[in-house]
C-alpha positions as CSV (number, residue, x, y, z in Angstrom):
1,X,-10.7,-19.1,-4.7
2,X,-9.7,-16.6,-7.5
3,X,-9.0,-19.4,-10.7
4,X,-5.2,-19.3,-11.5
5,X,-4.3,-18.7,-7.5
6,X,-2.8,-21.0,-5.7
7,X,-3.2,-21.5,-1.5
8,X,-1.3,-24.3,-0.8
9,X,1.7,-23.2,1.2
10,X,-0.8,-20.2,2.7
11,X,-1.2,-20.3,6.6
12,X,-2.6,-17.6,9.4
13,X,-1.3,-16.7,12.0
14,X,-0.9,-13.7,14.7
15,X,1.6,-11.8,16.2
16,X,1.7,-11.0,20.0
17,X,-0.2,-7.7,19.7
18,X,-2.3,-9.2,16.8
19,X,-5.8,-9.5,16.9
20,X,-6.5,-13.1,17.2
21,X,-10.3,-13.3,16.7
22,X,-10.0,-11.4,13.4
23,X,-7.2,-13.7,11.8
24,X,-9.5,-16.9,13.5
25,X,-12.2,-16.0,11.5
26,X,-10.4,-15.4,8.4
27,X,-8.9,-18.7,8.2
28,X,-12.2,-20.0,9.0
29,X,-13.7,-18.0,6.4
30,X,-11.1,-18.8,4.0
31,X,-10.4,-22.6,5.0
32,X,-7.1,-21.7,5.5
33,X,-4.7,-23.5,8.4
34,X,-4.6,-21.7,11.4
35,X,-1.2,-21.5,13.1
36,X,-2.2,-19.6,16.1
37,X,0.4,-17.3,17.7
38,X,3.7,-17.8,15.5
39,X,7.0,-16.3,14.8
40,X,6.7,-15.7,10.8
41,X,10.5,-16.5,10.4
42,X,10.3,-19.4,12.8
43,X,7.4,-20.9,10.7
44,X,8.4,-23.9,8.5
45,X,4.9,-25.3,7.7
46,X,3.6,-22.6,4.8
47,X,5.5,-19.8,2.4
48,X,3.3,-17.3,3.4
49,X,0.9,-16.1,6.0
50,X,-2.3,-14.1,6.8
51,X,-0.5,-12.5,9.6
52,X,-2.2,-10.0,12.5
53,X,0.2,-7.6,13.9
54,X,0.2,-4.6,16.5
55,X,-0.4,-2.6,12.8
56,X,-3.2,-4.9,11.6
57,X,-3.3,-7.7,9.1
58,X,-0.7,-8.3,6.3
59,X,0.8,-10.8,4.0
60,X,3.9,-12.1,5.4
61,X,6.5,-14.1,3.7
62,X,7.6,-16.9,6.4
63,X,11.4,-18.2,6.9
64,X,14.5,-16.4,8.3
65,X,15.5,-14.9,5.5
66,X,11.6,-13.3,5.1
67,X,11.2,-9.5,4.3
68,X,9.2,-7.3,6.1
69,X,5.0,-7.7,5.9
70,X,3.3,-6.8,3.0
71,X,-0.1,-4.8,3.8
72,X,-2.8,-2.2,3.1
73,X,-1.1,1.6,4.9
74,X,-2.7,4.5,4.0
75,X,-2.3,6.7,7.1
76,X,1.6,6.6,7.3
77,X,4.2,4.9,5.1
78,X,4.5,6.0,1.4
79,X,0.5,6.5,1.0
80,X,1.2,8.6,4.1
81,X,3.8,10.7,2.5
82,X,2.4,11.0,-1.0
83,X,-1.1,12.4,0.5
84,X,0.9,15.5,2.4
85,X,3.6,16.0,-0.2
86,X,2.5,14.8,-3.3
87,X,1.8,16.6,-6.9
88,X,-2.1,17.1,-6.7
89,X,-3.5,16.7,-10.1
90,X,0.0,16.7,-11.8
91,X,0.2,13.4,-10.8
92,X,0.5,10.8,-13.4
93,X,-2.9,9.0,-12.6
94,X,-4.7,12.2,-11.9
95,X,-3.5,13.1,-15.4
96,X,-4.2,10.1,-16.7
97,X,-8.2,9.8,-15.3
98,X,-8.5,13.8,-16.0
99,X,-8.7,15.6,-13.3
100,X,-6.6,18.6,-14.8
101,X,-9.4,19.1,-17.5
102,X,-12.2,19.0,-14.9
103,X,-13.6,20.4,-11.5
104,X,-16.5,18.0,-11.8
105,X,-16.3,15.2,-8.7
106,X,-15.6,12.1,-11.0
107,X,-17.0,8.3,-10.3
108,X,-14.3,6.1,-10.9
109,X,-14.3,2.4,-10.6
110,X,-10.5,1.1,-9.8
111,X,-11.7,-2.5,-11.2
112,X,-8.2,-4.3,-10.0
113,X,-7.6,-2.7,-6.8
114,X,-5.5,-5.0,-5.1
115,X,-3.2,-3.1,-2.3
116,X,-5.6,0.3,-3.0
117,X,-2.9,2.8,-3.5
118,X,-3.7,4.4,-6.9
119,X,-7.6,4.5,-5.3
120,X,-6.2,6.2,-2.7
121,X,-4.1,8.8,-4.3
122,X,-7.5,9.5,-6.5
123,X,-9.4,9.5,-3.5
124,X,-7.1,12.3,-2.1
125,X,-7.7,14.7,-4.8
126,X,-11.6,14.2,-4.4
127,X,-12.7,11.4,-6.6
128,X,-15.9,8.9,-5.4
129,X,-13.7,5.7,-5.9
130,X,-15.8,1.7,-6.1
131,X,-13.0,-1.0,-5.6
132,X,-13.2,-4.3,-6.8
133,X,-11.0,-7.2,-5.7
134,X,-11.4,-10.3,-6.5
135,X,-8.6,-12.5,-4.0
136,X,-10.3,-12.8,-0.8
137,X,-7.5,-12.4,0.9
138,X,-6.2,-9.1,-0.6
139,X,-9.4,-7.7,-0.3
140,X,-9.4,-8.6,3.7
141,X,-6.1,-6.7,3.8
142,X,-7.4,-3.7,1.8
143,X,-10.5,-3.6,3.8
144,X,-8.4,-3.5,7.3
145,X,-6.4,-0.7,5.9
146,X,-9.2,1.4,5.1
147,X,-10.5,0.6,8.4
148,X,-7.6,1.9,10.2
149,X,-7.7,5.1,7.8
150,X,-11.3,5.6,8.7
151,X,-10.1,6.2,12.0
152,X,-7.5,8.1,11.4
153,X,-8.1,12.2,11.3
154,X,-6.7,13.1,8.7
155,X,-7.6,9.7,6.3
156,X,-10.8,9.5,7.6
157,X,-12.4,11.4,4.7
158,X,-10.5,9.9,2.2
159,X,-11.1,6.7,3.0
160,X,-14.8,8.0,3.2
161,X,-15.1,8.4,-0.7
162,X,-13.7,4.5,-0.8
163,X,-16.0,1.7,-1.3
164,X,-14.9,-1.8,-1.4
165,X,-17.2,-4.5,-2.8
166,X,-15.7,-8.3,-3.2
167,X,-15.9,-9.9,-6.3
168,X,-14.6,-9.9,-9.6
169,X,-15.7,-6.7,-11.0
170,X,-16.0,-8.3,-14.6
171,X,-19.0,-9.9,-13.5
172,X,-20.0,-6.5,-12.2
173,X,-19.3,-4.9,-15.4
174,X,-21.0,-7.4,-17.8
175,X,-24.3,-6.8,-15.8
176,X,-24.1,-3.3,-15.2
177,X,-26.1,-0.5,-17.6
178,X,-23.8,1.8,-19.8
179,X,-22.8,5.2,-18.4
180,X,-22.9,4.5,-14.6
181,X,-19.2,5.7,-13.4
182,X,-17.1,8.5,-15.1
183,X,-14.2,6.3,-15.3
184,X,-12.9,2.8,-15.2
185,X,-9.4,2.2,-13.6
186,X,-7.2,-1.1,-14.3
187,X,-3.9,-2.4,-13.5
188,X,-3.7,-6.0,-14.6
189,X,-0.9,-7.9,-12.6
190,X,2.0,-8.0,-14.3
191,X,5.8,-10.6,-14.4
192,X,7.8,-8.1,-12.7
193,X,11.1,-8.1,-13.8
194,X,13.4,-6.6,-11.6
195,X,16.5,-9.3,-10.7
196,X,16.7,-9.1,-7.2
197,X,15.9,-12.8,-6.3
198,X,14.2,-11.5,-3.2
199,X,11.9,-9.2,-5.4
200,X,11.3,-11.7,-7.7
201,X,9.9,-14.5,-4.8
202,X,7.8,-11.9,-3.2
203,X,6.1,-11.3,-6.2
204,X,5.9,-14.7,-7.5
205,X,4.6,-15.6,-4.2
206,X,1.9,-12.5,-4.4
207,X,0.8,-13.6,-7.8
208,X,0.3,-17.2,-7.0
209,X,-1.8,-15.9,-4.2
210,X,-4.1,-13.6,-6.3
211,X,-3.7,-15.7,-9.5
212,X,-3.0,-14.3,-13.2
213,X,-5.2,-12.0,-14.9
214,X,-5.4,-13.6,-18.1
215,X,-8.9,-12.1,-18.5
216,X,-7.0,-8.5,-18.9
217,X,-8.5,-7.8,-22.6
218,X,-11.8,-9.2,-21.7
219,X,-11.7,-7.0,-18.6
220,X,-10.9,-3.6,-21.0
221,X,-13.9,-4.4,-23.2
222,X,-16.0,-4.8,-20.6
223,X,-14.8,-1.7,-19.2
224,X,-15.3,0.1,-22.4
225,X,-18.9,-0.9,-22.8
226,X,-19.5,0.7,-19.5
227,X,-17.4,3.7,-18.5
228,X,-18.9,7.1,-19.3
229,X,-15.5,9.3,-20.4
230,X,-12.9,6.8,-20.3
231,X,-10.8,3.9,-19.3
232,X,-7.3,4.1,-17.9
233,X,-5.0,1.3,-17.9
234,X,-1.6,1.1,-16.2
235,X,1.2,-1.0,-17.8
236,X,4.8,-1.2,-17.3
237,X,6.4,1.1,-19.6
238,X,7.8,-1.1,-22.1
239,X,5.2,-3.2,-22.6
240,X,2.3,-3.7,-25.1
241,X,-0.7,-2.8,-24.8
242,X,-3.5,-5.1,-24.1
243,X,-5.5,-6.9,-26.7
244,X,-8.0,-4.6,-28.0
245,X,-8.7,-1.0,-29.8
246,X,-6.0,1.3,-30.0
247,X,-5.1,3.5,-27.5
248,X,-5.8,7.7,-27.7
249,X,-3.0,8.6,-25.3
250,X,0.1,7.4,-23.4
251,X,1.3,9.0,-20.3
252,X,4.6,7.6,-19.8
253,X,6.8,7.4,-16.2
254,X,10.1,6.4,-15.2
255,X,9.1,2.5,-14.8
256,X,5.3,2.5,-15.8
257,X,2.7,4.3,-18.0
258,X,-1.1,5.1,-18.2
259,X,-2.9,3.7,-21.6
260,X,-6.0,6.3,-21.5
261,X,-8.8,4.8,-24.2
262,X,-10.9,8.2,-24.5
263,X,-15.2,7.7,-25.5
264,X,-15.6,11.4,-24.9
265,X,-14.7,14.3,-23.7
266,X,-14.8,15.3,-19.7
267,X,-17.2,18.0,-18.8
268,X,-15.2,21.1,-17.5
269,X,-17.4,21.0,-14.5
270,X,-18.0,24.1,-11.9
């Protein structure tokens, strides 16, 4: 278990169409309860579940009032979308990472990948992306979605330029030799602060699950020992920056930004 998380009202169960096996030996895996085939709004017993469906595995909130699941979609939803109408490198993150001031194929760690949508945007413009996610859970979900992309026609070689590793990918980075990947991606969890009281228990509930990332500054120094041309960090807008040296550039959104700590400069590539 990820230090900081907290399982204690987290179940698993499946759906009707879910694949039993798969949740079984998750929650065996995981020492988690194993509720057999449920109804997530009829369950009583745990806040949230490791939940198989007819669309794979998710996070679902349990309780009448519950939202819809919470999981990993790359082939249709808002990944879906983004990937056949979205900006190309005018994108924030492909801004923020470079990939307007080169046509070299960067090698980009996404260090916190969690859910794997900023990977996957990357991904989509042609980046070689290593994901790191240290919540056993989240990365069982991330690694079903990208097994259902790679399966897909038109993910499949997306999701082909994702690798997944488990682990926290600060002890990766403290072992690993300078130089080996272009960039170094991070999005530290964050309070989220929006006032819908239905936002604000999904994410509590998420971030119980995955625990806090008090080790964010440690994390950026790692990553600035390591990564080649530099380190990107996304924050919400209006916050400060993390512990550590100053930052070259800010690429600001509507609701978020990308901190971009710059060690030199890209290659322009062929």
């Amino acid at each position: 278990m990820v230090p900081g998380s907290d399982w204690s009202d987290l179940a698993a169960g499946y759906g009707p169409l879910g694949n039993a096996w798969q949740v079984r030996e998750l929650a065996e895996r995981l020492s988690l309860p194993f509720l057999g085939l449920v109804k997530p709004r009829q369950v009583k017993n745990a806040s949230l579940l490791v939940f198989s469906d007819e669309q794979g595995l998710c996070l679902q909130l349990t309780g009448k009032s519950a939202p819809g699941p919470v999981r990993a979609e790359f082939v249709s939803g808002k990944a879906g979308y983004r990937r056949e109408h979205g900006g190309g490198t005018g994108q924030l993150i492909a801004r923020a990472v470079g990939l307007q001031k080169t046509r070299q194929t960067l090698d980009i760690v996404d260090a916190t990948a969690g859910l794997g949508q900023d990977a996957f945007v990357l991904a989509s413009l042609g980046c070689r992306i290593t994901l790191f996610e240290r919540s056993p859970v989240v990365h069982a979900i991330l690694a079903d979605g990208l097994a259902r992309a790679s399966v897909d026609g038109q993910c499949a070689d997306i999701a082909g330029r994702m690798q997944l590793e488990a682990g926290d990918s600060l002890h990766w980075l403290r072992r690993a030799d300078p130089d080996p990947v272009d960039v170094i991606y991070l999005d530290p969890m964050f309070p989220h602060r929006d006032k819908s009281a239905l936002v604000k228990k999904e994410m509590q509930v998420f971030q119980r699950l995955v625990g806090a990332d008090d080790d964010s500054a440690a994390l950026l120094e790692a990553a600035l020992a390591v990564a080649r041309y530099r380190v990107v960090v996304k924050r919400p807008r209006k916050a400060e920056p993390l512990a550590g040296p100053p930052v070259t550039t800010r690429i600001e959104g509507k609701s978020s930004r990308y901190d971009v700590y710059s060690l030199r400069a890209l290659p322009a590539g062929s």
